[in-house]
matplotlib code that plots the C-alpha trace (Angstrom):
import matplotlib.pyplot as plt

x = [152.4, 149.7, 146.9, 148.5, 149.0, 145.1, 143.9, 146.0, 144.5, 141.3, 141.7, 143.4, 140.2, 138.2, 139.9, 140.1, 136.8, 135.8, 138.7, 136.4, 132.9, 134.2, 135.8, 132.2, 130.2, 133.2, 132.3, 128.6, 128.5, 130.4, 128.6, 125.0, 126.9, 128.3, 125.7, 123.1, 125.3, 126.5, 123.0, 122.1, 121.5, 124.9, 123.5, 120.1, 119.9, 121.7, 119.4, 118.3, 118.3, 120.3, 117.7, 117.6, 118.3, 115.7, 112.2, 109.9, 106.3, 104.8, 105.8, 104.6, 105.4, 105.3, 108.1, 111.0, 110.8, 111.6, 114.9, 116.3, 120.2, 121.2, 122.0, 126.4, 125.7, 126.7, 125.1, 124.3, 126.6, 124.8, 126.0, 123.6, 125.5, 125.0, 123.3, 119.6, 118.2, 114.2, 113.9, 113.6, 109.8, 107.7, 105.1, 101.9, 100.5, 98.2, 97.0, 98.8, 97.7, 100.2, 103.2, 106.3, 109.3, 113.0, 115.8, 119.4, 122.9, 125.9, 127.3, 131.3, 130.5, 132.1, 133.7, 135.8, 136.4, 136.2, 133.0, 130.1, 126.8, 123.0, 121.2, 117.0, 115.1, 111.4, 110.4, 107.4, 104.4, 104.8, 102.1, 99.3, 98.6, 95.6, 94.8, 97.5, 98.1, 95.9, 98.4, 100.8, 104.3, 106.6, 110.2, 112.4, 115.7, 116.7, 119.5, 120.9, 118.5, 119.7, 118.5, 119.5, 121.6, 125.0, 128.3, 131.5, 131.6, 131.5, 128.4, 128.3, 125.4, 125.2, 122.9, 119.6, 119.5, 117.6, 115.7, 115.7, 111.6, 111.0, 107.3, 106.8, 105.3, 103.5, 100.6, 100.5, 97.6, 98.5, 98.8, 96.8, 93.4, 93.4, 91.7, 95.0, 98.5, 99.1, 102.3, 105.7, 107.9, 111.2, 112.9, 114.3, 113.8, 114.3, 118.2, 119.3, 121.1, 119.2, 122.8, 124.6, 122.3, 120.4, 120.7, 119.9, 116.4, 114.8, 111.2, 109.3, 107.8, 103.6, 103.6, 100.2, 98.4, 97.7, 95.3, 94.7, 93.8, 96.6, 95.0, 96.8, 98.1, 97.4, 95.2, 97.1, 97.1, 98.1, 101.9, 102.2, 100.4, 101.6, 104.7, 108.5, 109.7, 110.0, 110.0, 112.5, 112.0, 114.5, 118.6, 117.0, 114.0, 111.5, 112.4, 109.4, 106.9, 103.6, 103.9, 101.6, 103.4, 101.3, 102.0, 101.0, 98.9, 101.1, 104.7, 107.8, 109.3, 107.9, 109.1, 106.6, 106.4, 105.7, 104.7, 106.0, 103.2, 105.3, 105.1, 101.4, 99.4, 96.6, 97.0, 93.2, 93.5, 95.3, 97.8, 96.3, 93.4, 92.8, 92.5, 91.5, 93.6, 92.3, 90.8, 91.7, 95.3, 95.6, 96.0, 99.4, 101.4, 104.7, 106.2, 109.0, 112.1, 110.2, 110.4, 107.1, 103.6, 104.1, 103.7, 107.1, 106.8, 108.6, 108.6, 110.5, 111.0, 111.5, 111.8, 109.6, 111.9, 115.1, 115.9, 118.6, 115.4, 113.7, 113.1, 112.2, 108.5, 108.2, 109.0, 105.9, 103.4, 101.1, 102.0, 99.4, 97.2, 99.1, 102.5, 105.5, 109.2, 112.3, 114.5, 118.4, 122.0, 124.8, 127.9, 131.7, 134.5, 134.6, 131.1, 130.8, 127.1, 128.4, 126.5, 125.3, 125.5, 123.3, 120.9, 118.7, 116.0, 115.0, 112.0, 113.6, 111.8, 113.1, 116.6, 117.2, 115.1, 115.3, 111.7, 113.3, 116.3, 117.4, 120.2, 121.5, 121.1, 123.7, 126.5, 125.0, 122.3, 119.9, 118.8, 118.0, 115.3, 116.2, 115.0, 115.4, 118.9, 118.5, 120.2, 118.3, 114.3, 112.5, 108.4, 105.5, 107.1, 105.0, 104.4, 106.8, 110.4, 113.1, 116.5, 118.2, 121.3, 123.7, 126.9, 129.9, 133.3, 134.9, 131.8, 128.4, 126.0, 123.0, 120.6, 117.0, 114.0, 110.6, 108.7, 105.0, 101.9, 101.7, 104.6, 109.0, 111.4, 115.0, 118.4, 121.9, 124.5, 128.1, 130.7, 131.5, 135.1, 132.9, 133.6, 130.9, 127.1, 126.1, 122.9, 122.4]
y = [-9.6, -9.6, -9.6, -6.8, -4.7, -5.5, -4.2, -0.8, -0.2, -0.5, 1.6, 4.0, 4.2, 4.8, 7.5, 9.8, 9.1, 10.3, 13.7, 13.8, 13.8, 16.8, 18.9, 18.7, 19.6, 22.3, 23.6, 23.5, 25.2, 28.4, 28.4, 28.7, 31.5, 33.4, 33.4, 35.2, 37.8, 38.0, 38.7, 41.3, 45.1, 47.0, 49.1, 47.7, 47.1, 50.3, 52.8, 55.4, 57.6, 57.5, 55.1, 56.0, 52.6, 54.0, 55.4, 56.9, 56.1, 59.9, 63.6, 66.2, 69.7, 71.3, 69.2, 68.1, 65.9, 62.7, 61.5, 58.9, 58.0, 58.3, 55.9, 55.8, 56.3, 59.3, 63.1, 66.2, 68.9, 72.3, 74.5, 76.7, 75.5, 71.8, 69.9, 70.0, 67.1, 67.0, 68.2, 65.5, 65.5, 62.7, 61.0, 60.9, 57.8, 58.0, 59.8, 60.3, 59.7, 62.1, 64.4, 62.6, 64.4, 63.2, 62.7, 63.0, 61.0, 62.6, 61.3, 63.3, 66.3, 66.5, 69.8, 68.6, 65.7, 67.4, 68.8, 66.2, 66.6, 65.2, 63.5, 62.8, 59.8, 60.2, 58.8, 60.5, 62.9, 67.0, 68.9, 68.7, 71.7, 73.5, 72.3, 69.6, 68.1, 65.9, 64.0, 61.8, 61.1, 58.9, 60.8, 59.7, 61.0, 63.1, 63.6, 61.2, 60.3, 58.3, 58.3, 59.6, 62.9, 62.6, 64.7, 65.5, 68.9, 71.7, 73.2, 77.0, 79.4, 82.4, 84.9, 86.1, 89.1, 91.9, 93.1, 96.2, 97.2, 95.6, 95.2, 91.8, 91.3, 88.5, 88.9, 86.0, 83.6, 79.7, 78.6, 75.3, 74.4, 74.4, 70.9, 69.4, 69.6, 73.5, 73.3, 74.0, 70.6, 71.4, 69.0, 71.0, 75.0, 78.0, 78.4, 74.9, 72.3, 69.4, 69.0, 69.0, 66.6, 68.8, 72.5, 75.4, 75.6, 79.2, 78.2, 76.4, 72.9, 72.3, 68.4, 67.3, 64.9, 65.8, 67.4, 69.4, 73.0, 75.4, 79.0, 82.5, 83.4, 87.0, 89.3, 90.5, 90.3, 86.6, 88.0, 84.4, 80.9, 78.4, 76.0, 77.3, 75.5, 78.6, 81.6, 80.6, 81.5, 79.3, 77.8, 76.1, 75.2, 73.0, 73.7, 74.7, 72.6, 74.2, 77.4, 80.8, 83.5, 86.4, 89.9, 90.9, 94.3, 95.2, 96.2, 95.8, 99.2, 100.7, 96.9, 95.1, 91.4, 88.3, 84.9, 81.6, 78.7, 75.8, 72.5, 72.7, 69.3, 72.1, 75.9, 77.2, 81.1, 83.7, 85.7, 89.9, 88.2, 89.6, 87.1, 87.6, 85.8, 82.3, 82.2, 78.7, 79.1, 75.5, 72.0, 70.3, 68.6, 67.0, 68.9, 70.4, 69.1, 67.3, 64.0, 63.7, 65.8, 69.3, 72.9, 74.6, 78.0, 81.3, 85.0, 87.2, 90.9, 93.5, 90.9, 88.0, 86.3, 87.0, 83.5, 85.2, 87.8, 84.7, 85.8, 83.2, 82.7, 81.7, 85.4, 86.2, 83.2, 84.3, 81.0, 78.5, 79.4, 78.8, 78.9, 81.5, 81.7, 81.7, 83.9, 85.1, 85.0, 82.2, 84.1, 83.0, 85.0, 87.6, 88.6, 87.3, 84.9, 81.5, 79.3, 75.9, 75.5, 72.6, 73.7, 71.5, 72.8, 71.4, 72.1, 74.4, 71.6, 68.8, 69.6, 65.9, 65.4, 67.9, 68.7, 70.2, 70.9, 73.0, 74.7, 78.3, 79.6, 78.2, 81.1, 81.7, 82.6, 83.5, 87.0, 88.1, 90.3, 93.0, 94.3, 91.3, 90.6, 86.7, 83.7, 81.3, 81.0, 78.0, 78.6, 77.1, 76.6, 75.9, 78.9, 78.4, 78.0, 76.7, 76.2, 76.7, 75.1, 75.8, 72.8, 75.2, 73.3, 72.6, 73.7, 74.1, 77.3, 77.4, 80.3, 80.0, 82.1, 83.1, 81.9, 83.6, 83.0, 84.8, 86.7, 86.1, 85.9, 86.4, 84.5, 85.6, 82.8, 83.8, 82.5, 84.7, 86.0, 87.9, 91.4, 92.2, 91.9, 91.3, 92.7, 95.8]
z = [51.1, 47.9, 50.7, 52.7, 49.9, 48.7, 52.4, 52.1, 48.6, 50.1, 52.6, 50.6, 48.6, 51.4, 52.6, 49.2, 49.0, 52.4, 51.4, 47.8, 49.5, 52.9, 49.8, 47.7, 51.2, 51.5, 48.0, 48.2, 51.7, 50.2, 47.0, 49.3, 51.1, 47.9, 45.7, 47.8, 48.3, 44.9, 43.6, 46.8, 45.4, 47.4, 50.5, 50.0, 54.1, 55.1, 57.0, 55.2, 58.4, 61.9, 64.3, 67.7, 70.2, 72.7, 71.7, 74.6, 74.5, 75.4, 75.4, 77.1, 75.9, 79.3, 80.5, 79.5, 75.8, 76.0, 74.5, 73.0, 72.6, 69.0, 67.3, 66.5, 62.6, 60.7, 62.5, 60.2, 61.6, 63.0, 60.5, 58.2, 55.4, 56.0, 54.1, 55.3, 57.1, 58.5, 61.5, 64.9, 65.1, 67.0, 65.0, 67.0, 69.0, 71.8, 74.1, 77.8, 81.1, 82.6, 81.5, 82.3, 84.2, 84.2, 86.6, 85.4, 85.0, 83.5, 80.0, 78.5, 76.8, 73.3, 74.5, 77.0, 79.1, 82.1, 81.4, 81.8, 80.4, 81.8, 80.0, 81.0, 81.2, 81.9, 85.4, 87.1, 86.2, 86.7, 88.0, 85.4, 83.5, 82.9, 79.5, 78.8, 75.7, 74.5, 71.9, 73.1, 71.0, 70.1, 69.2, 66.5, 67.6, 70.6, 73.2, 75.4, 78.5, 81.6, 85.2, 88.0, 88.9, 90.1, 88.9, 90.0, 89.1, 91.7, 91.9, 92.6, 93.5, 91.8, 93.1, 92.1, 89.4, 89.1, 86.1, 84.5, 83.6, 80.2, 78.8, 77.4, 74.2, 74.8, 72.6, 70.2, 70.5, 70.3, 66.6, 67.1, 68.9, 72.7, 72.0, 70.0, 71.0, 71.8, 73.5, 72.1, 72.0, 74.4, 72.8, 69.9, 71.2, 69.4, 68.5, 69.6, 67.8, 69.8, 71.4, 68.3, 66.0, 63.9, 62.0, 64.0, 64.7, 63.8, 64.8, 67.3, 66.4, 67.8, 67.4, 66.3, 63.8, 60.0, 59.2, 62.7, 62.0, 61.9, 63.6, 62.8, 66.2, 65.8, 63.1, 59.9, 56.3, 54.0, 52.7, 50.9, 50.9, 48.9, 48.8, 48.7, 45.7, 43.9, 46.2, 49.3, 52.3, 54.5, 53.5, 50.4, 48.1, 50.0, 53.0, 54.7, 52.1, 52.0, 54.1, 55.1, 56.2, 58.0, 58.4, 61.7, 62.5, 65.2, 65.0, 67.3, 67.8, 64.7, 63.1, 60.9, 62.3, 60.6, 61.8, 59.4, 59.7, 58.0, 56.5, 56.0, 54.3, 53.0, 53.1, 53.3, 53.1, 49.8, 49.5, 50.5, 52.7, 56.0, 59.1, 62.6, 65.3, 65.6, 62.0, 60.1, 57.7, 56.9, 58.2, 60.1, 57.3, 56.6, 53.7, 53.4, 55.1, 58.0, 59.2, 60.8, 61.0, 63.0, 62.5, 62.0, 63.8, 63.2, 64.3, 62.0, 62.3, 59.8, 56.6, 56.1, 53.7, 56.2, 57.2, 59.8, 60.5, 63.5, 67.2, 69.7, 69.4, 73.0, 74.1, 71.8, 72.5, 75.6, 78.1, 79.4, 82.4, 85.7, 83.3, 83.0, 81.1, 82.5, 80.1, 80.5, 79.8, 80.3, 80.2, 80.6, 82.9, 80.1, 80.8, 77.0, 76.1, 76.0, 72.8, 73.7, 77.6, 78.9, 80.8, 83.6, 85.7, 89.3, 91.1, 94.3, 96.6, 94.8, 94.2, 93.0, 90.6, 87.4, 85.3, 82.4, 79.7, 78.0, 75.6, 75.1, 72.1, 69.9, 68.2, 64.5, 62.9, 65.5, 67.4, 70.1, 71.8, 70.6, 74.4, 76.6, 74.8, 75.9, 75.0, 76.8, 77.2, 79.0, 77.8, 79.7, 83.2, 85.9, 88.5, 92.0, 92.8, 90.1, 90.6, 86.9, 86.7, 84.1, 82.9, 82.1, 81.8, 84.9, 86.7, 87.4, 87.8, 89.9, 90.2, 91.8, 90.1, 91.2, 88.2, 88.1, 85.8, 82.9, 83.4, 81.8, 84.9, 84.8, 85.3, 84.9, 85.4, 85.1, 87.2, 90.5, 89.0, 85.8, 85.9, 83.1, 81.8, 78.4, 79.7, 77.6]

ax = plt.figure().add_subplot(projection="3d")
ax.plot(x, y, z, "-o")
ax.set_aspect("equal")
plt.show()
């Protein structure tokens, strides 16, 4: 009995000792795990930005920009009285071999679920242009971009349009070097919202390097140089960073018209100095509320400090050699312009393969021609046969357009039951 009783004490002893030494691993394991974390600054990993899960390697301004999916974090809304975030420009890399196209696969649309919106991946090279770009881009954020084109929703043809006479005024010179990067990024066009991610854009963005020379694109007199700290010119101080802003010669119907050259690294002319078109203004910068070296872009008419006051610079900007626009209206069954319609556009050939997107002009804070009345415009399109197609819910519009060099050509999509024209 004594010796049975001395074994289980033993054993008894062996087994709190074995409990004691698990607990003390136990307690040592979460200390290594607390006190890291106890001592780590709150938020210090969080990104400071959304972060797009795909980044293209090149961009080509004569075809469609390529996109990157978004990232699910937080978006800025589109509203001019969000708080401002930099605008989506690509940071420069290298140099391209070609200009890459896209092909298309649907993703929902945030208006409705029937509706289902493209998105573009870049797959094959365009048709070179005369003078490409010679800077090749990486994008920060952009749109959703997938691969091939396939949707269920009906897909109507509208017929052709004609035009009334209107005289373009495309007599703006490029505002950057034929040698740099002269072509006006599609990825975030004049009165977009980039599908929703950013503020309305009231400009045209020229992706380039710092420090490449900024040219006036027409001859006029230095209205202001400087930086916008003090004197605003867009929703808020330091918007535009270190800015010029030139009052052109020419007028628009008796209008006095102004071109915005914005977030400049160096400004190089004064304010009441004359310039000729082509003459040096300053050097491609960052300022301002920009996420990435560019030159921000504006037409205004009739008030140079009228942020509402933009027109689209690509009805303005003479187009590439061999290159036209495709301008027009998107209009519902009321006859009404519809803000914000996707817009893809196939090579007439190719009809399964799309080149380009696009966006109407989004509902606020932007005008119109006050003579083509537009609310869409597609710059630097190859000369031939387009088919523009148009993603409306609950069905799809497809018009075809003769697109010539030098010259604007015209597309009205509405669906076939539209008794009116916004056309004036």
């Amino acid at each position: 009995m004594a010796g049975g009783r001395n074994t289980g004490g033993r054993r008894g002893g062996w087994l709190r000792r074995l409990i004691g030494l698990a607990v003390a691993i136990g307690a040592l394991g979460w200390l290594g795990y607390a006190i890291p974390r106890w001592m780590e600054t709150p938020g210090s990993n969080r990104p400071l930005m959304p972060s797009p899960s795909v980044v293209p390697t090149s961009y080509a301004a004569t075809t469609i920009a390529p996109s990157a999916t978004p990232s699910p974090t937080p978006k800025p809304t589109a509203s001019p009285t969000t708080t401002t975030v930099p605008s989506p420009t690509p940071s420069p890399t290298s140099k391209p071999t070609a200009p890459p196209t896209a092909t298309v696969t649907p993703s929902p649309s945030p208006q409705s679920t029937a509706t289902l919106r493209p998105s573009l991946t870049p797959i094959a090279a365009m048709p070179s242009p005369t003078h490409p770009p010679t800077v090749s881009l990486t994008l920060t954020a952009s749109p959703t971009v997938s691969a091939t084109a396939v949707s269920p929703l009906p897909l109507v043809d509208v017929p052709p349009c004609s035009l009334p006479s209107i005289s373009p005024h495309l007599w703006l010179a490029r505002p950057i070097p034929p040698e740099a990067n002269d072509w006006v990024s599609s990825y975030y066009p004049y009165g977009s919202t980039a599908g929703g991610e950013y503020l309305i854009h009231h400009g045209v963005d020229l992706v380039n390097p710092e420090g490449t020379p900024v040219w006036a694109a027409g001859a006029g007199t230095v209205l202001y140089a400087g930086d916008d700290r003090e004197r605003v010119f867009g929703p808020q101080p330091n918007f535009y960073g270190q800015l010029v802003i030139l009052q052109m010669d020419r007028e628009y119907h008796g209008q006095p018209v102004f071109t915005l050259y914005g977030h400049l690294s160096a400004v190089s002319v004064q304010e009441g100095q004359r310039v000729e078109v082509g003459q040096k203004l300053g050097e491609v910068g960052a300022t301002g509320i920009a996420m990435g070296p560019h030159l921000h872009f504006e037409v205004r008419v009739t008030d140079a400090y009228g942020y509402n006051a933009s027109r689209n610079p690509e009805l303005w900007l003479g187009p590439h050699p061999g290159q036209g626009l495709i301008a027009g209206q998107v209009l519902d069954e009321g006859g009404q312009a519809l803000p914000e319609v996707y817009l893809v556009l196939y090579p007439a050939h190719d009809p399964e393969h799309p080149r380009r997107e696009g966006w109407t002009y989004a509902s606020q804070g932007v005008n119109r021609d006050e003579e083509w009345f537009e609310n869409l415009a597609l710059g630097d399109v190859p000369a031939g046969e387009w088919d523009v197609v148009a993603h409306l819910p609950g069905q799809r519009l497809r018009q075809r357009v003769t697109v010539r060099p030098g010259e604007i050509s015209w597309v009205c999509l509405h669906p076939p039951s539209s008794p009116a024209r916004a056309f004036p």
